[in-house]
C-alpha positions in Angstrom: 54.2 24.2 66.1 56.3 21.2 65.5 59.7 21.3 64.4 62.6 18.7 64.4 66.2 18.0 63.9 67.9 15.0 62.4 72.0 14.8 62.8 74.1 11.7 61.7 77.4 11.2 62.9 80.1 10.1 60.8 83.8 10.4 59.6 85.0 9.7 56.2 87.8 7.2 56.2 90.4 8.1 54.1 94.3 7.1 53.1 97.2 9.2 51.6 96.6 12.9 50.6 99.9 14.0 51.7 102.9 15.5 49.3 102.2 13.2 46.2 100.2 10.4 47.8 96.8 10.3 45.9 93.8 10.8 48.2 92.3 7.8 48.8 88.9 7.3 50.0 88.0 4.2 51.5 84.2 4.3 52.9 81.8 6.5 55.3 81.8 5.3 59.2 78.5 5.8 60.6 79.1 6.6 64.4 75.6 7.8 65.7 72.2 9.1 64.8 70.1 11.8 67.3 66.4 13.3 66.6 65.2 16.2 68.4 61.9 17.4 68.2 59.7 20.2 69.6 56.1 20.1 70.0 53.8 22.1 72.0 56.8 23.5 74.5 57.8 19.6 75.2 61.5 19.2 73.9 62.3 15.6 73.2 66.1 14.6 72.2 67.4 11.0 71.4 70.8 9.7 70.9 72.4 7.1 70.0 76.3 7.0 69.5 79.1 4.5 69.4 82.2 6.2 67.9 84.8 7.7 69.5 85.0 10.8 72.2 86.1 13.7 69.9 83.3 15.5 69.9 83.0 17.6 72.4 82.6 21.9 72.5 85.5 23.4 71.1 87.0 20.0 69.8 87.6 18.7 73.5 87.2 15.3 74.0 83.7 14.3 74.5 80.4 12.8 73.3 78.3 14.4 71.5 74.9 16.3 72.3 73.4 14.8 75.5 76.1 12.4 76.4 78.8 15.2 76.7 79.8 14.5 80.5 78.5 11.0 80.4 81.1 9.4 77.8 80.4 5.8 79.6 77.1 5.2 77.9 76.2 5.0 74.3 72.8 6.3 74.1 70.1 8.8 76.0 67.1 10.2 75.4 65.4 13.3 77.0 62.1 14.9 77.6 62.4 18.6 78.6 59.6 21.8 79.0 60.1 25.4 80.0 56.3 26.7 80.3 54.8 29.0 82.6 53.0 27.7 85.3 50.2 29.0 88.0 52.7 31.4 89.6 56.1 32.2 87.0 58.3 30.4 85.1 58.6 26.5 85.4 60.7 24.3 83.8 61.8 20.7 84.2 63.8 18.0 82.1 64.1 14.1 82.8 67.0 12.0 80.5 67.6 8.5 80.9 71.2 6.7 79.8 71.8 3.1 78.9 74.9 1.1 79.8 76.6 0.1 76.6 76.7 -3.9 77.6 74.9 -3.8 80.6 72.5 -6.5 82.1 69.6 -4.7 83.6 66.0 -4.6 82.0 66.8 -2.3 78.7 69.9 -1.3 80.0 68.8 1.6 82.2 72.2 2.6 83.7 71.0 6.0 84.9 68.6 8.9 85.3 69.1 12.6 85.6 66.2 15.3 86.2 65.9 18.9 86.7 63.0 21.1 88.0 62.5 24.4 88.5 59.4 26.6 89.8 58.7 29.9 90.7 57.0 30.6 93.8 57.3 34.1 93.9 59.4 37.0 92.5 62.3 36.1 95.5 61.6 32.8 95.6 62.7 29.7 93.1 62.3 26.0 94.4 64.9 24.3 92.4 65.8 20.3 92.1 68.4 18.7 90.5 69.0 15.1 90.7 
C-alpha cells in the first residue's frame, strides 16, 4: 500500500482589520513544502522550510515536522521502518539535514539515526546516534 502526504507552508499577509480599518490582503508567503510517503513499511519524509520558527507543538517556537529541535537548518529528509525482524520487533530511521549557506558537498551539515532490535523478550539492543 502506498500512501502520501503533501503539506505547504504559508501565511497570508495581510494589513488593517482592526476597529474600522478595512481588511487588507496583500499576497500569500510560501514558507516551505514537505512530502511524506509510505510504501511497503519504508516511511520517507522531506522538508524543506525557510520561514520563521512559530511552528512548533502547541504554538511554541519551532520548525516544523522534522526540523522541530534542529531550527539551524532549513531542510531534512528521512527514511524510517518499523518491521518485524528474525527474532521481534525492529525498527530503524536515518535523516540527514543541510546547512542553510553552508560550503560542504550538498550541504550535508548533519546526520541522525535510530535502531532498534529485539533479541529476546528481556532483551532490546538499542542505538541512537
Amino acid at each position: 500500500m502506498i500512501g502520501c502526504d503533501f503539506d505547504l507552508y504559508y501565511r497570508l499577509i495581510t494589513d488593517g482589520g482592526s476597529n474600522y480599518d478595512p481588511l487588507l490582503i496583500g499576497g500569500i508567503q510560501f514558507d516551505g513544502i514537505q512530502i511524506a510517503c509510505e510504501i511497503g513499511g519504508v516511511a520517507f519524509t522531506g522538508i524543506t522550510y525557510w520561514g520563521p520558527d512559530d511552528h512548533g507543538p502547541w504554538w511554541t517556537p519551532g520548525s516544523p515536522g522534522l526540523l522541530y529541535g534542529y531550527e539551524e537548518y532549513w531542510e531534512a529528509y528521512q527514511i524510517a521502518t518499523t518491521d518485524d525482524g528474525c527474532c521481534g520487533p525492529f525498527s530503524f530511521d536515518v535523516a540527514v539535514f543541510f546547512d542553510e549557506f553552508g560550503t560542504e558537498l550538498f550541504d550535508v551539515a548533519y546526520f541522525v539515526a535510530n535502531l532498534e532490535i529485539r533479541i529476546a523478550s528481556q532483551f532490546t539492543f538499542l542505538v541512537e546516534r
